[in-house]
VOBA-1610 file (N, C-alpha, C; in pm, whole numbers, padded with zeros to 5 digits, always signed):
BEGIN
Unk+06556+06162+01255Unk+06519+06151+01114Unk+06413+06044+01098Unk+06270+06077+01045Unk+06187+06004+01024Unk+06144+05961+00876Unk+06099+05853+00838Unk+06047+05782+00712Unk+06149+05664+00713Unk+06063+05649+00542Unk+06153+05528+00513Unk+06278+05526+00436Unk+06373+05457+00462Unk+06511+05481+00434Unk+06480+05362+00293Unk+06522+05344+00188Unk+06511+05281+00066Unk+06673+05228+00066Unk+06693+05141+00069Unk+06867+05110+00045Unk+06893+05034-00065Unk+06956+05073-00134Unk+07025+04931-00280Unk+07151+04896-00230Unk+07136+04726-00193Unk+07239+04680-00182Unk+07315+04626-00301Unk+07446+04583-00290Unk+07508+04567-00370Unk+07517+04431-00464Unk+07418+04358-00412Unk+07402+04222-00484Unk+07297+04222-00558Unk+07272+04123-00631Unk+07135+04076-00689Unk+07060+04021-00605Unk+06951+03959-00664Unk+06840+03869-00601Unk+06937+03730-00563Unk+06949+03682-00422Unk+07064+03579-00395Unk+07008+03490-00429Unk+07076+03389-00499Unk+07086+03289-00565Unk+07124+03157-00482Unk+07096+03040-00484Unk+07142+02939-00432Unk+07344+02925-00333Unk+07414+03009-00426Unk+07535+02998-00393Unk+07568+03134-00350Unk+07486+03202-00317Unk+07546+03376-00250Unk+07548+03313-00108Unk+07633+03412-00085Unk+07699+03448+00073Unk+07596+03427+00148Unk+07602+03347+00193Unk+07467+03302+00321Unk+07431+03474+00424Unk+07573+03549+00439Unk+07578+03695+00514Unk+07499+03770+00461Unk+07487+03775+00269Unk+07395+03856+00231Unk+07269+03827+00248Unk+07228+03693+00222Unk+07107+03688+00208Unk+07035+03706+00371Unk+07072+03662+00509Unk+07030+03684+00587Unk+07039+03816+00604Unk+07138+03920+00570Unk+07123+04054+00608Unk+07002+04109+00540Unk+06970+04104+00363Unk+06867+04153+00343Unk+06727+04069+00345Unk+06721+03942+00447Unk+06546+03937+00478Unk+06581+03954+00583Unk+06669+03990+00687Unk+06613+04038+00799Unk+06585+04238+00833Unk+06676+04290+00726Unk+06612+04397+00694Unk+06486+04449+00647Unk+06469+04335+00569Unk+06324+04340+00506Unk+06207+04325+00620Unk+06254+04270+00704Unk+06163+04226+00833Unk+06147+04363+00931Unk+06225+04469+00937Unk+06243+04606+00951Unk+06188+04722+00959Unk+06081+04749+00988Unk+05966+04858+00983Unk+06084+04988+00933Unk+06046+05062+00833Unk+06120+05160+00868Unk+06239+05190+00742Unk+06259+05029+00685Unk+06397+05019+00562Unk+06350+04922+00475Unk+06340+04993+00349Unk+06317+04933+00217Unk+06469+04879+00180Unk+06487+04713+00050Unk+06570+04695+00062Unk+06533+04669-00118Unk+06651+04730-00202Unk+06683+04724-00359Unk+06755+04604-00401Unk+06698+04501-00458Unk+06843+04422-00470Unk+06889+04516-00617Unk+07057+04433-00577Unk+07114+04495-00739Unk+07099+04483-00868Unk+07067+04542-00935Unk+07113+04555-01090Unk+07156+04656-01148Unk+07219+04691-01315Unk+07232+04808-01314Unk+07109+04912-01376Unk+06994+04870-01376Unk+06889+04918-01438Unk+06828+05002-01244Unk+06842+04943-01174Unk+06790+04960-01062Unk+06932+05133-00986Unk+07013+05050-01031Unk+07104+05124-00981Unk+07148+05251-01055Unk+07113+05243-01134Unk+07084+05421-01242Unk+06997+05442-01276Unk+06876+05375-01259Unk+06761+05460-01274Unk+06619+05475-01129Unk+06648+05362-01042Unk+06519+05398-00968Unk+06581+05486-00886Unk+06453+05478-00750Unk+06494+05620-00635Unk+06531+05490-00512Unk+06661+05562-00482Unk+06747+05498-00326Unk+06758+05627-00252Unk+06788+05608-00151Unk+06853+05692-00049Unk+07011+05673-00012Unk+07031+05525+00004Unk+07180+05477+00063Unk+07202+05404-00084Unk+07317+05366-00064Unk+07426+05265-00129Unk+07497+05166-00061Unk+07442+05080-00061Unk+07537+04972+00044Unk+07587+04870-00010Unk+07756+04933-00035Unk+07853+04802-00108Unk+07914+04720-00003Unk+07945+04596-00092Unk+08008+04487+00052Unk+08171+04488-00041Unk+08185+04441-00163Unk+08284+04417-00188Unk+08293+04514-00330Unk+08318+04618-00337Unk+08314+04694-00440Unk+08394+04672-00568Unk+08521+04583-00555Unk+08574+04526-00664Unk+08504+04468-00756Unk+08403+04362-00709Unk+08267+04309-00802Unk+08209+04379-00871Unk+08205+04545-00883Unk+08145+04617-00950Unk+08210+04640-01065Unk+08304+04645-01068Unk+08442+04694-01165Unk+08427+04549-01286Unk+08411+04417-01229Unk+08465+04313-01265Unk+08403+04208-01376Unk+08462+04146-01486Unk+08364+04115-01556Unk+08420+03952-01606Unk+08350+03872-01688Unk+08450+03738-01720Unk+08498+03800-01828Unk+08502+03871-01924Unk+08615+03887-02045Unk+08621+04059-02066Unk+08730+04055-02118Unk+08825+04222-02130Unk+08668+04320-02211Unk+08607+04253-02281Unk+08493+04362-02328Unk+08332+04390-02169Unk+08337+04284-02121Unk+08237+04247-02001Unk+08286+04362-01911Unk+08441+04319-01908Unk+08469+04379-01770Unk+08456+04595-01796Unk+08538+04601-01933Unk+08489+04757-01974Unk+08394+04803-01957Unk+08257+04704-02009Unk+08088+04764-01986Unk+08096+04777-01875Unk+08118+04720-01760Unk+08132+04746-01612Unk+08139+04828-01550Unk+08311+04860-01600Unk+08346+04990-01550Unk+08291+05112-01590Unk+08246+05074-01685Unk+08168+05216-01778Unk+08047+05249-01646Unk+08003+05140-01649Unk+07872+05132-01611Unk+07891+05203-01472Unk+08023+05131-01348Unk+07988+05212-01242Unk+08032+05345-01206Unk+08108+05334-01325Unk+08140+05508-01329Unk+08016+05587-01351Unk+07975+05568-01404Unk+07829+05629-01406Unk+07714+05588-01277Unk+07768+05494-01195Unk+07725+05486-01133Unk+07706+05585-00996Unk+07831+05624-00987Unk+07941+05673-00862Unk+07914+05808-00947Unk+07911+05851-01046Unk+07863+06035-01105Unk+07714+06048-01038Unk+07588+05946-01041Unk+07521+05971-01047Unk+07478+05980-00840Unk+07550+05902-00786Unk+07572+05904-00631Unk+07640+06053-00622Unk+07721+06078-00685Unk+07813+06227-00616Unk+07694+06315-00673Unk+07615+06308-00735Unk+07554+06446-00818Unk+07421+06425-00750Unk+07387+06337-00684Unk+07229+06353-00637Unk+07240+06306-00428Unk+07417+06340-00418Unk+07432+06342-00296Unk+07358+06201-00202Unk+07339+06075-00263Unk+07324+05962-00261Unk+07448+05920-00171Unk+07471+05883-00019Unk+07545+05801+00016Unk+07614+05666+00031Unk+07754+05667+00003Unk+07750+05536-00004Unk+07748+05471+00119Unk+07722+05335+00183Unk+07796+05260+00314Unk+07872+05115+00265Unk+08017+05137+00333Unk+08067+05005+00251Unk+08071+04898+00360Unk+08101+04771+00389Unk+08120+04744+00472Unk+08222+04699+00475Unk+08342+04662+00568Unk+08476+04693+00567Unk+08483+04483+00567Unk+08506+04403+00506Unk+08470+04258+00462Unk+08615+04209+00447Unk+08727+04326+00375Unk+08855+04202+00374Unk+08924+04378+00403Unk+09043+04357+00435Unk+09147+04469+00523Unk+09228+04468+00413Unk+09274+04378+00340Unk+09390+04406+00227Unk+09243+04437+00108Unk+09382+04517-00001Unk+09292+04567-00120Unk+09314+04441-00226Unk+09223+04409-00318Unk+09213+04313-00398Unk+09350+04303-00460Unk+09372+04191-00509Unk+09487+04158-00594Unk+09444+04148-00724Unk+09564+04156-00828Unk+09548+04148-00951Unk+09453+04220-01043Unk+09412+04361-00994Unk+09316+04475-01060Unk+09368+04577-01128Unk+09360+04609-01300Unk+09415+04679-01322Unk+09409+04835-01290Unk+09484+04943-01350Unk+09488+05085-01300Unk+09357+05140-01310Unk+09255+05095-01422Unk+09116+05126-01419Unk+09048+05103-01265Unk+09064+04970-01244Unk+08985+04909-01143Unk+09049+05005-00999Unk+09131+05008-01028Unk+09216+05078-00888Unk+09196+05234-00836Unk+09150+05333-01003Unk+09093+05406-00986Unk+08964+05438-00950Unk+08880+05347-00988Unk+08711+05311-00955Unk+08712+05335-00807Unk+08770+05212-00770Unk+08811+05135-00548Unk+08830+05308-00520Unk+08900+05371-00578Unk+08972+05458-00535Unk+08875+05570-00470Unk+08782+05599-00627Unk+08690+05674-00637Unk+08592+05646-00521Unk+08553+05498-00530Unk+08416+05465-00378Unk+08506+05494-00286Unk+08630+05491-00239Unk+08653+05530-00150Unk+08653+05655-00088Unk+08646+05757-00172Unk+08634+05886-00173Unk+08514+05940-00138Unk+08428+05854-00205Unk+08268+05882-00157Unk+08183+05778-00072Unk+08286+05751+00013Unk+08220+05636+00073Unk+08162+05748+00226Unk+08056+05742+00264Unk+08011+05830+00431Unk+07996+05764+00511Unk+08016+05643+00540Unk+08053+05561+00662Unk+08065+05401+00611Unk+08192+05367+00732Unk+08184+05229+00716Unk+08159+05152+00793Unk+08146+05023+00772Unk+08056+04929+00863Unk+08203+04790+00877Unk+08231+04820+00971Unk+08341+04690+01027Unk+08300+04620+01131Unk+08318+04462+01105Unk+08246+04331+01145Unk+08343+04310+01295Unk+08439+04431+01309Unk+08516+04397+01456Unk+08588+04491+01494Unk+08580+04509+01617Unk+08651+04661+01683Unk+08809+04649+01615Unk+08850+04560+01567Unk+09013+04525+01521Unk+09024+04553+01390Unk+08926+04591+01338Unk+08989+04620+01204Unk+09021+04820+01207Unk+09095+04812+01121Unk+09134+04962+01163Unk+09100+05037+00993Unk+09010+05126+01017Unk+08967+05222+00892Unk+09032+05392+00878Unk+09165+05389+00968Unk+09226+05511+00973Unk+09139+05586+01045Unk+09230+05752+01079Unk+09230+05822+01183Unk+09112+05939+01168Unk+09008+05925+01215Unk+08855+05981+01198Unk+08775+05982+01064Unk+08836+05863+00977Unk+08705+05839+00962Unk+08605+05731+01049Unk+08439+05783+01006Unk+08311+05782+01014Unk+08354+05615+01017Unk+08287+05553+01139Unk+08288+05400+01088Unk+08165+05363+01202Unk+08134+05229+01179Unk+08036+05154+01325Unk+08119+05032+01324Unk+08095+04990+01433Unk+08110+04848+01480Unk+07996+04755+01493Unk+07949+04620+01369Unk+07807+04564+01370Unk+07885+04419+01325Unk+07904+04333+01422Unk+07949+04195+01447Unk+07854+04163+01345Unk+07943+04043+01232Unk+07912+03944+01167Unk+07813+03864+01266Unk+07663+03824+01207Unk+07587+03769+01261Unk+07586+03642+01242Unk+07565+03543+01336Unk+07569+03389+01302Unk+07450+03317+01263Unk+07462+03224+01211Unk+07439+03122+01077Unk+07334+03021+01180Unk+07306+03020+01344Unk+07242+02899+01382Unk+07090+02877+01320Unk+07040+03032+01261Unk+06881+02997+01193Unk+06980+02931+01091Unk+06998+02972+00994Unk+07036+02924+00875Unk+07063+02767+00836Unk+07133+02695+00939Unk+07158+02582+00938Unk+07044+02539+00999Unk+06939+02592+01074Unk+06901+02514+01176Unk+06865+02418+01107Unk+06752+02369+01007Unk+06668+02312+00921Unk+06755+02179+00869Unk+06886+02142+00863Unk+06978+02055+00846Unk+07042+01956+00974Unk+06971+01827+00990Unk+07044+01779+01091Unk+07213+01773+01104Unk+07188+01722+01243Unk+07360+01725+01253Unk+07402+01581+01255Unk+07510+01540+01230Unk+07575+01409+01210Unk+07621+01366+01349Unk+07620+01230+01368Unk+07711+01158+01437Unk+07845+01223+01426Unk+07916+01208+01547Unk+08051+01275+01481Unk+08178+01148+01493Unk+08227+01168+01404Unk+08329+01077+01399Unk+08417+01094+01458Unk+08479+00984+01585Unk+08622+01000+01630Unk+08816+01038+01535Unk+08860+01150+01570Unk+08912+01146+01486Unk+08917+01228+01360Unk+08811+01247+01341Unk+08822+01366+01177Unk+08821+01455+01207Unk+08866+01556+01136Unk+08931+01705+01094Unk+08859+01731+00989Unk+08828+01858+00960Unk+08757+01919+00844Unk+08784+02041+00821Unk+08807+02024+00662Unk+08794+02153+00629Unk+08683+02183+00502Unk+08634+02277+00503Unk+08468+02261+00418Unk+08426+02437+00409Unk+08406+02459+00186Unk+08394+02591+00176Unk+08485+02616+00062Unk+08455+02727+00019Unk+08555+02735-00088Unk+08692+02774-00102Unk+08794+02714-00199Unk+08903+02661-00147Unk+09005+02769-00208Unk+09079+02893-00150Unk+09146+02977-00230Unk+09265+02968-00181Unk+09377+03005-00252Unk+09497+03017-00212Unk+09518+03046-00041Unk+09463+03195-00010Unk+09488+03258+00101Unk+09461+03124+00215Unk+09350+03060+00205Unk+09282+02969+00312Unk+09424+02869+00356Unk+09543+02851+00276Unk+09590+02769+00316Unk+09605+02606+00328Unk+09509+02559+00236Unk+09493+02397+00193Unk+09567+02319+00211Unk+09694+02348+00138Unk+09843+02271+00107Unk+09868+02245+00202Unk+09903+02345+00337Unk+09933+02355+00440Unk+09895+02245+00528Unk+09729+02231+00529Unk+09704+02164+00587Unk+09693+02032+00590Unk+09716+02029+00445Unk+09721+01835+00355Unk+09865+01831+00447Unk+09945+01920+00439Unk+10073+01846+00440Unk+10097+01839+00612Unk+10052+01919+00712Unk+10071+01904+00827Unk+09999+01756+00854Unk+09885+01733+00791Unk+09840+01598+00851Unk+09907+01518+00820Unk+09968+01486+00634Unk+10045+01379+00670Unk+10108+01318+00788Unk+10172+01449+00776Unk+10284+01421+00928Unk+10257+01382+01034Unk+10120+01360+01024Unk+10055+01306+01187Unk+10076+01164+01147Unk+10071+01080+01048Unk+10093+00941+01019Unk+10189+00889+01146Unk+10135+00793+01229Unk+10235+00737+01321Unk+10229+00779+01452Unk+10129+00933+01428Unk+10152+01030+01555Unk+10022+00974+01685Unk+09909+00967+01602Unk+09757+00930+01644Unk+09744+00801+01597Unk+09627+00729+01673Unk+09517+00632+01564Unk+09384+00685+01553Unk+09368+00649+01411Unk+09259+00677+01408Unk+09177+00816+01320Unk+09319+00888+01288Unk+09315+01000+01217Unk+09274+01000+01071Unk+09151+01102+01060Unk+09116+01136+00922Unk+09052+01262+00878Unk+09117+01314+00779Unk+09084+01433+00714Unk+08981+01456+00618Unk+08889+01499+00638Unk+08774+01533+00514Unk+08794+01676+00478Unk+08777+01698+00341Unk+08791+01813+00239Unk+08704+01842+00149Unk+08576+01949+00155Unk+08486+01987+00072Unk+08508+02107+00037Unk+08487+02092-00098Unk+08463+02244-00105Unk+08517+02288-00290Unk+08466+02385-00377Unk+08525+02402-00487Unk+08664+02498-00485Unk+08824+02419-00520Unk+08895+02523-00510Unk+08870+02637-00620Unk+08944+02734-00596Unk+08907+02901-00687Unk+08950+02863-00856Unk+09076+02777-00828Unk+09091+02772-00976Unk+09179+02611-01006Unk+09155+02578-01139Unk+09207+02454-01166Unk+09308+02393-01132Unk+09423+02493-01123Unk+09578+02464-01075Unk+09524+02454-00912Unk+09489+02501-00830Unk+09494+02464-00677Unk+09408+02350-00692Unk+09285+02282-00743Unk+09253+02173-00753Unk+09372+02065-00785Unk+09439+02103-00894Unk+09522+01961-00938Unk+09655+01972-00807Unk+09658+02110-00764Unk+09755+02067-00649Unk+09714+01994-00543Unk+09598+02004-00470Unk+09572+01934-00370Unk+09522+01797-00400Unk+09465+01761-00501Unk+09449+01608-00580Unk+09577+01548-00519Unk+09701+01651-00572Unk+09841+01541-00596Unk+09912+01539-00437Unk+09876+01659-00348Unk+09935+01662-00234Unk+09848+01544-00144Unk+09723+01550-00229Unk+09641+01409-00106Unk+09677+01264-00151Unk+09701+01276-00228Unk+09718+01116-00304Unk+09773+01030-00223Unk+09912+01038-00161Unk+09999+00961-00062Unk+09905+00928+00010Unk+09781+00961+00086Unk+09777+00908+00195Unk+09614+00923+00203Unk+09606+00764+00243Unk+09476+00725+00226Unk+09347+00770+00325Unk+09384+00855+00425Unk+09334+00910+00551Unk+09270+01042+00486Unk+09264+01058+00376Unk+09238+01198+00350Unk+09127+01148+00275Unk+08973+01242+00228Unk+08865+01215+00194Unk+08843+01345+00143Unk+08834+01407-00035Unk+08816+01472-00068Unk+08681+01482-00177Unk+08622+01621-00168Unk+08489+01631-00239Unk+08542+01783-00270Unk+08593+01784-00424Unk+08608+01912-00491Unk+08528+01982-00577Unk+08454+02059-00557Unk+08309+02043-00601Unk+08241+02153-00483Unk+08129+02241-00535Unk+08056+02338-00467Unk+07987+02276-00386Unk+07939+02240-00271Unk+07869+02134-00160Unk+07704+02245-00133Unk+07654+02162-00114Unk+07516+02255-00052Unk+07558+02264+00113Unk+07415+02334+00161Unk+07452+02395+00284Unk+07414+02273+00364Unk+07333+02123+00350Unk+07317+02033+00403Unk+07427+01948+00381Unk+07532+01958+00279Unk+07649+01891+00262Unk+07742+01942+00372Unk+07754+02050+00420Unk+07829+02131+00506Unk+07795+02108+00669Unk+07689+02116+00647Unk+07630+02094+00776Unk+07665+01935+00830Unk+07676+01824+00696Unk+07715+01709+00714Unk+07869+01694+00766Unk+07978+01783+00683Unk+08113+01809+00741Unk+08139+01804+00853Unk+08093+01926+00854Unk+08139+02003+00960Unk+08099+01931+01074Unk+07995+01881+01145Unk+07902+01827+01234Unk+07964+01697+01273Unk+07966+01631+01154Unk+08033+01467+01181Unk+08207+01471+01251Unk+08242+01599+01221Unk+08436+01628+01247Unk+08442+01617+01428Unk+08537+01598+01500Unk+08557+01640+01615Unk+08647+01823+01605Unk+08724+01856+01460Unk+08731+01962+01462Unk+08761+01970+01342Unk+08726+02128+01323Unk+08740+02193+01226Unk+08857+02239+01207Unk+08914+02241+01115Unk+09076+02333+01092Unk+09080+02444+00996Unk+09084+02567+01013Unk+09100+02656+00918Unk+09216+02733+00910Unk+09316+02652+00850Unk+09491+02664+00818Unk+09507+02801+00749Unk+09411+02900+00741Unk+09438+03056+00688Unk+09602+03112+00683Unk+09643+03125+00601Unk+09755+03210+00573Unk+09739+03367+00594Unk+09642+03395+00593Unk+09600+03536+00654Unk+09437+03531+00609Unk+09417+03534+00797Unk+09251+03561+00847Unk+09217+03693+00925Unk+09129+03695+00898Unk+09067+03837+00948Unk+08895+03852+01009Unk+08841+03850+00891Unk+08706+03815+00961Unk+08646+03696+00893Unk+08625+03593+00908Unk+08583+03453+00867Unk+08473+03383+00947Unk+08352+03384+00799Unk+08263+03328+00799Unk+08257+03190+00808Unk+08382+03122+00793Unk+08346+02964+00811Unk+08384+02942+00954Unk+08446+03013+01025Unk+08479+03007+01183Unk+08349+03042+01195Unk+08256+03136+01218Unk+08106+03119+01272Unk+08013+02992+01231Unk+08070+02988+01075Unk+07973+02871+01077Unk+08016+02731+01161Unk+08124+02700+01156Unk+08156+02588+01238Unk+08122+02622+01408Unk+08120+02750+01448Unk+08038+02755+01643Unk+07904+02734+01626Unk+07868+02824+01475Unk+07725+02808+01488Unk+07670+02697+01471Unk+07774+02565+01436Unk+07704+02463+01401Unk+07786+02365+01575Unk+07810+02445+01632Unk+07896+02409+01750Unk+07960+02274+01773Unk+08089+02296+01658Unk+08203+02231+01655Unk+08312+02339+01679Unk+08392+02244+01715Unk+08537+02340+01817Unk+08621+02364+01665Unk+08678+02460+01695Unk+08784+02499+01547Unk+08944+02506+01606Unk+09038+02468+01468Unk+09128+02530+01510Unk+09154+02649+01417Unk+09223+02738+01433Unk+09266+02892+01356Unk+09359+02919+01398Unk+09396+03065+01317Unk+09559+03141+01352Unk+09528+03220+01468Unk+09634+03225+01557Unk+09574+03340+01655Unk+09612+03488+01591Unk+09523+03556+01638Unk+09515+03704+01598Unk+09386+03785+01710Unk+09390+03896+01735Unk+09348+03981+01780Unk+09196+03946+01785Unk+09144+03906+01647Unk+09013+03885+01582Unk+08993+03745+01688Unk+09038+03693+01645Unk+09020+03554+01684Unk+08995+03505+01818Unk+09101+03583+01935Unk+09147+03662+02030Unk+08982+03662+02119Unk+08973+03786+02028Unk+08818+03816+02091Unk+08711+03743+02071Unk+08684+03630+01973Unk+08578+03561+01969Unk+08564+03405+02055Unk+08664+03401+02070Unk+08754+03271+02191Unk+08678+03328+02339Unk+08736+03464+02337Unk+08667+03525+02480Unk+08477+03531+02477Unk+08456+03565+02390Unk+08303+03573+02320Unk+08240+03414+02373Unk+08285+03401+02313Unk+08182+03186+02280Unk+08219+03128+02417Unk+08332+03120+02498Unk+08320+03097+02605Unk+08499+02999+02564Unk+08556+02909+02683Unk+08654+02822+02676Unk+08629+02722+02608Unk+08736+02639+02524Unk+08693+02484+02458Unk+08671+02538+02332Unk+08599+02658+02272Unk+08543+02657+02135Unk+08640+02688+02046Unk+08742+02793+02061Unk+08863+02797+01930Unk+08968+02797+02029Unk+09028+02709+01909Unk+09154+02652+01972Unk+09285+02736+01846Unk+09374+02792+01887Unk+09477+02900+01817Unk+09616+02837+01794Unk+09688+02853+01714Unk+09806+02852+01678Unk+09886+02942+01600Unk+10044+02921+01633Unk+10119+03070+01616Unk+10173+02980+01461Unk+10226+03099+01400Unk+10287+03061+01329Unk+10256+02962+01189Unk+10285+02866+01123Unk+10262+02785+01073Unk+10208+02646+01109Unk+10113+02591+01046Unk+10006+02482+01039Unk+10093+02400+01142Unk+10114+02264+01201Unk+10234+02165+01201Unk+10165+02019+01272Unk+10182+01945+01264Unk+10106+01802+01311Unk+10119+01837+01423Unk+10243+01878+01507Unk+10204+01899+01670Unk+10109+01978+01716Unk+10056+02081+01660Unk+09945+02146+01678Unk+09809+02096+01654Unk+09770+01992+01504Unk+09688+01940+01527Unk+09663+01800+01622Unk+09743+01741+01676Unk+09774+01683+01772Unk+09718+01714+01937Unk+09791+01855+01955Unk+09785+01900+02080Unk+09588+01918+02059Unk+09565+01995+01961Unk+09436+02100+01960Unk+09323+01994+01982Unk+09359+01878+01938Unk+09252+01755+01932Unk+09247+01712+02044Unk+09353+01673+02120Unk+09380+01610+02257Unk+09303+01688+02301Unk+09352+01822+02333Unk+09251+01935+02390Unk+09090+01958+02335Unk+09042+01945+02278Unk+08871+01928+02257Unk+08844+01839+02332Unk+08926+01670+02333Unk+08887+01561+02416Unk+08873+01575+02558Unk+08966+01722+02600Unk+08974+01625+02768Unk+08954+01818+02797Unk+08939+01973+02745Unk+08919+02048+02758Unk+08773+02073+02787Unk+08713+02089+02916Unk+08534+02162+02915Unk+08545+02255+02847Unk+08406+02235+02776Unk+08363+02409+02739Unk+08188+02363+02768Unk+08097+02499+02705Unk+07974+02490+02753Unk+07906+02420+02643Unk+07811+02391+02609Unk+07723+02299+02577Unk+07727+02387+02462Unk+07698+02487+02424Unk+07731+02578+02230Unk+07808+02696+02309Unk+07855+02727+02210Unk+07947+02838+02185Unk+07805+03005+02252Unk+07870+03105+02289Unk+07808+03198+02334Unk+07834+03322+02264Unk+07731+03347+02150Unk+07774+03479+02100Unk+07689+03584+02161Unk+07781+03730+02172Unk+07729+03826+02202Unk+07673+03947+02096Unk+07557+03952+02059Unk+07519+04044+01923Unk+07523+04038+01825Unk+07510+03907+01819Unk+07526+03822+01666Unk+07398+03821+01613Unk+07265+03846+01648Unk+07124+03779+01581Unk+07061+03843+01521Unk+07015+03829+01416Unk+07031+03899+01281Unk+06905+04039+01293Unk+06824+04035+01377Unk+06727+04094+01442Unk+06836+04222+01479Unk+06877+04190+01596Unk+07007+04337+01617Unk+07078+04376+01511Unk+07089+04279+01432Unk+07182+04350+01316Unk+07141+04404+01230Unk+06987+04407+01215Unk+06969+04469+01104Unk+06896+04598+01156Unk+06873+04607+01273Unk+06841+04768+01335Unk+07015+04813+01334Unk+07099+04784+01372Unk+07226+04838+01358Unk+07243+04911+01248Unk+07228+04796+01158Unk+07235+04881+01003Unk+07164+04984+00951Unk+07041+04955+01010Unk+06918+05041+00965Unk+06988+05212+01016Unk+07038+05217+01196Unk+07050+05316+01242Unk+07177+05344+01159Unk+07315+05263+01056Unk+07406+05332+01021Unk+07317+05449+00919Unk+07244+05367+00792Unk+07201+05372+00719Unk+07169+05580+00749Unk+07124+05582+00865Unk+07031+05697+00872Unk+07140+05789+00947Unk+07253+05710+00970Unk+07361+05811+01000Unk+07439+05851+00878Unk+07438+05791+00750Unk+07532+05805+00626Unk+07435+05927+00578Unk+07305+05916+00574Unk+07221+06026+00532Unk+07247+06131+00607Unk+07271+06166+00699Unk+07252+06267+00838Unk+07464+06335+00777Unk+07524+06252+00728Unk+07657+06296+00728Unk+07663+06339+00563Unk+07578+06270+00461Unk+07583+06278+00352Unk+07521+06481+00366Unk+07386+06488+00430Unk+07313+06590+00394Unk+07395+06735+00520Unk+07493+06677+00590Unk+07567+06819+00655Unk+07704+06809+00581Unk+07765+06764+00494Unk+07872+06746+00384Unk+07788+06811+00285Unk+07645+06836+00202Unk+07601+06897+00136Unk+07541+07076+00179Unk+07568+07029+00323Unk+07506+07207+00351Unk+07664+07273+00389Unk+07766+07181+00410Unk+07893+07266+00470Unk+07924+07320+00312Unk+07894+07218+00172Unk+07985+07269+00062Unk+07854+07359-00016Unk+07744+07372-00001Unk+07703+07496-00060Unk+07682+07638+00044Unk+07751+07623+00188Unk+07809+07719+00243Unk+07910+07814+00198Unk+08004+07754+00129Unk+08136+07780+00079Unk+08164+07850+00015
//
């Protein structure tokens, strides 16, 4: 299949605080001989000419700040998703979180429902995520962040600190991790915790305020950080801790190799394989729940564990990734337009 493929992705023009993933995916597409790239709106998205549809988190479409916002919405992508099924417009989603959103009403659930129905291939960031039994999917590894940061020095690193840095939601596990460090009091010298990042909502802010208070080892910045604030975190830590209550594919684990500091995480399958990826020394795993003996052990181990001089990813650079995409792109068309010749066969 030859020409140019036109794609509307699912965001706007990225803004200072978008997903660092989007914005490198669409300028390095743009860099692409071959693939035009739409940012979102809904003027763009019901009225110009696309070929693909490429949603990342399709709940955002549905979603609005108040009960009249969020209706125009839904109005809106319902008409969105008529005008994809009626002009045989494919969608590509990319498969970003494995559980379905929480707290969406029966509207919203029917919408998800609907892209799912018309979705012609999906795009999952790891052979481990599972999209059921034949459907259409690719495998195109989350690409890492080392351009992105490059432009930001790195810090001295401090003996001793732990970090956690990014935005702060229930799932991530916070509490967890305020409270396992306490427990290191007595255990180490020398121990200290830094905490950046805006939590999701006011109540998890005033909880972790009150869970840090006891103890003066803890250093919090609640508040949206820039990407040179992060780069300051993360860099200055001997490790990173990302206390996830349920992880899957996580962008702040790349950013902390890509900024090549050692992490700790949950073990899982995902995780599993990127340990084998980057080489020995770079993620360090734990079963079960957070606990001071683990951050204990995991630290000892960075100190006296080799690993190689950065972490080693395989097919991460944004160059491969965006021919990956390009070739899904022209496979959703190729499945969209023999799904249109099998049903006016019929």
């Amino acid at each position: 299949m030859n020409g140019v493929v036109t794609v509307l992705q699912s965001f706007p023009v990225p803004r200072p605080t978008t997903n660092p993933y989007l914005v490198m995916l669409e300028r390095s597409l743009r860099e692409l001989p071959g693939t035009e790239v739409l940012n979102f709106s809904w003027r763009a998205a019901l009225l110009e000419k696309y070929d693909v549809f490429h949603v990342h988190w399709p709940e955002i479409l549905a979603n609005g700040a108040s009960p009249f916002k969020k209706f125009v919405r839904q109005t809106l992508t319902a008409a969105l998703l008529i005008r994809l099924q009626t002009r045989h417009i494919p969608i590509v989603r990319t498969v970003h979180n494995v559980r379905p959103p929480e707290g969406v009403s029966l509207r919203e659930k029917l919408l998800l429902r609907w892209v799912e129905h018309n979705t012609a291939l999906r795009i999952t960031l790891n052979p481990d995520t599972e999209v059921g039994q034949g459907v259409p999917h690719v495998v195109i590894p989350h690409g890492d962040y080392r351009a992105w940061f490059s432009k930001y020095p790195a810090s001295p690193v401090v003996e001793g600190q732990l970090a956690f840095a990014g935005l702060m939601r229930r799932y991530k596990g916070v509490e967890g991790l305020l409270l396992a460090f306490q427990a290191t009091e007595n255990m180490m010298d020398g121990l200290t915790l830094r905490l950046a990042g805006k939590p999701s909502t006011p109540e998890l802010a005033r909880e972790i305020l009150r869970l840090a208070a006891p103890d003066q080892r803890i250093r919090i910045d609640l508040r949206f950080i820039s990407d040179a604030e992060l780069v300051d975190v993360v860099t200055s830590s001997e490790l990173v801790v990302l206390p996830y209550r349920f992880m899957h594919n996580s962008g702040a684990l790349l950013t902390a190799l890509s900024l090549n500091r050692p992490v700790l995480a949950p073990r899982n399958a995902v995780n599993e394989r990127i340990s084998q990826e980057v080489g020995p020394g770079w993620v360090h795993m734990y079963e079960g729940d957070l606990s001071q003996d683990v951050i204990i052990e995991s630290l000892q181990s960075v100190r006296t564990q080799a690993r190689p001089v950065s972490p080693e990813f395989v097919s991460r650079s944004w160059p491969e990734t965006a021919a990956r995409h390009a070739t899904a792109y022209q496979r959703a068309l190729s499945l969209s337009r023999r799904h249109k010749s099998a049903g006016t066969t019929q």
